[in-house]
N, C-alpha and C positions, 0 to 999 in steps of 0.2 A: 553268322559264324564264318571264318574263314574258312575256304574250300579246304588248306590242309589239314585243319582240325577237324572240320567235320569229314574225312574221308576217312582220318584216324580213327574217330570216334565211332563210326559208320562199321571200318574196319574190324574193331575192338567186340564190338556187340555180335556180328557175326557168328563169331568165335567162344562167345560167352555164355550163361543165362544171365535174365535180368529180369528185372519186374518195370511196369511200367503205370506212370500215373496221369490221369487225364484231368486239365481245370480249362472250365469254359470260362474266361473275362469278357465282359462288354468295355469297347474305347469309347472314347467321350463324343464320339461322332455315332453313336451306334450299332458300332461294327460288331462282330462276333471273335471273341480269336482265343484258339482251341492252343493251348501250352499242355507242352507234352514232356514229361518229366521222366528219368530213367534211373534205377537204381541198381549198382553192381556190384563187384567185387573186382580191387584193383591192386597187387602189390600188398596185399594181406589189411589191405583197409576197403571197408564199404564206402563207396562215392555215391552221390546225386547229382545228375546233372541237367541240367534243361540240355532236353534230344532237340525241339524244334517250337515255335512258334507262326501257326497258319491262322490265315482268317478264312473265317467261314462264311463261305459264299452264300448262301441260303437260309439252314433255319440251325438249331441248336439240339437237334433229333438226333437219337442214337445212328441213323443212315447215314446223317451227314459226318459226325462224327467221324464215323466206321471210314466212310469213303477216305476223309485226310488222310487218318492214319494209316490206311491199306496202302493208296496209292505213295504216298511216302515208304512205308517198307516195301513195296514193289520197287522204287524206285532206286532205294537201296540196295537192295536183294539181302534184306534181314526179313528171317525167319520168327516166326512170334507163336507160341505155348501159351494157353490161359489156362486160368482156373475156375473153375466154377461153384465153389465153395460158397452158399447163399448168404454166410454172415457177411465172407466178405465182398460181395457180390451187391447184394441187396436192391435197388430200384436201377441197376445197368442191368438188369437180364435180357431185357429186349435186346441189347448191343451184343451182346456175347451168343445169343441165338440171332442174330443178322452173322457175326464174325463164322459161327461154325457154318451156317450155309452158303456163304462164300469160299472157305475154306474148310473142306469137309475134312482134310488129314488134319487137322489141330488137335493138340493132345488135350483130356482133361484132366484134372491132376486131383481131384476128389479125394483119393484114397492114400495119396502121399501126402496130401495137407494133413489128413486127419494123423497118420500116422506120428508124422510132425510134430503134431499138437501133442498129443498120447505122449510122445517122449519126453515132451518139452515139461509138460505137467507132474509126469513123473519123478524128474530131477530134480525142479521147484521143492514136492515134497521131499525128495532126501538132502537137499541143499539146506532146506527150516528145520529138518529132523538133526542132522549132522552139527548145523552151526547156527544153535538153537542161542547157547552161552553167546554166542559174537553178535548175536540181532538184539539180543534183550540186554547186551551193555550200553552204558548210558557213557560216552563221552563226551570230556567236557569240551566246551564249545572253544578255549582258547588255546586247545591243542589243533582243532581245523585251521582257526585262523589267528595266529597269538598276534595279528598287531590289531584287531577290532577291538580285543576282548580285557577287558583289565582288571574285571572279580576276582579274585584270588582270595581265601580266607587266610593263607599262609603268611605274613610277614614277609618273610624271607622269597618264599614263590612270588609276592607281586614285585620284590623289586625286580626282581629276573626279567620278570615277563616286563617291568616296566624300561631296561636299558636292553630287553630282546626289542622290544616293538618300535623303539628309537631308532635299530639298526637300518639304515637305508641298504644296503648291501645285501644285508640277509632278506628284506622283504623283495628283493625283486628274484630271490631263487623258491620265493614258498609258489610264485606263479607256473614253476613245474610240477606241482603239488607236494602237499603237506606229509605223506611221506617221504619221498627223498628231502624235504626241509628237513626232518627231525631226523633222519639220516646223516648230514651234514657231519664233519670228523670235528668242526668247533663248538656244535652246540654241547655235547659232554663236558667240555673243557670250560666253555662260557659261560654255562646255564646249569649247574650238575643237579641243581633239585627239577629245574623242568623235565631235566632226561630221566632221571631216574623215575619221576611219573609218567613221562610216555612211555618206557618200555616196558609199563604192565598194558597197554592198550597194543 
């Protein structure tokens, strides 16, 4: 990684929270090498980014692990928060009890994951209670994608759909998705039986 980037990057986290995800790969020589992946929030979009790639000198143990990753946010001076939430935890507990006796001020965050969860569940259910009509509508498959699709039982709807799906033009604006396609001010005008069946969907 360039030194500017990652000073940026380095920077950015600081400043932030993040989650972070740990893969151990073996190179073809045998080696060990610990990728360490970070996920955030950036300009109102979630990113992922590979933080670093170390080999590991030794063995493939939650110690050694631990050690990389510490002495890299030491060497940073980013600050690291876990959780210890056992689903999502599972066979790393040994690492997360090495982490807190290293770092005994580390938060753990148990009772805001759950909470988390609790919310999240509960709006699921009034999400399927509320738009109960909009889950159990069946649309049809050539309003997703009208140049795959070409069944139409209407006469009149396949020829549409058959000099829409010809349009070279119109098919490279359905690739910012199939609502702003059927959005479009020509397809009323071009297509008037297509549109008037999409705008009961």
């Amino acid at each position: 990684m360039s030194s500017d980037v990652e000073s940026f990057f380095c920077d950015y986290l600081r400043t932030t929270h993040f989650s972070i995800q740990l893969d151990e790969s073996t190179l073809p020589g045998n080696e060990a090498l610990l990728l360490a992946y970070v996920r955030f929030v950036m300009g109102e979009q979630i990113h992922e980014e590979l933080l670093f790639a170390k080999t590991l000198k030794t063995d493939t143990k939650a110690e050694s692990i631990f050690t990389v990753l510490s002495d890299f946010f030491k060497e940073k001076s980013i600050s690291a928060t876990i959780d210890r939430v056992p689903a999502m935890v599972g066979r790393y507990r040994g690492f997360i009890s090495h982490l807190k006796i290293i770092i005994p001020e580390i938060e753990c965050l148990d009772e805001d994951i759950q909470t988390y969860v609790q919310h999240l569940i509960a709006l699921n259910d009034d999400f399927k209670f509320r738009f109960e009509d909009i889950l159990s509508m069946e649309i049809p498959p050539w309003i997703i994608n009208p140049f795959d699709e070409m069944e139409v039982e209407n006469v009149i709807l396949q020829k549409e759909l058959l000099e829409l799906s010809t349009n070279e033009e119109l098919k490279m604006t359905l690739k910012r998705g199939y609502q702003k396609f059927w959005l479009l001010a020509e397809i009323p005008e071009k297509y008037p039986g297509l549109w008037e069946l999409c705008k009961s969907f």
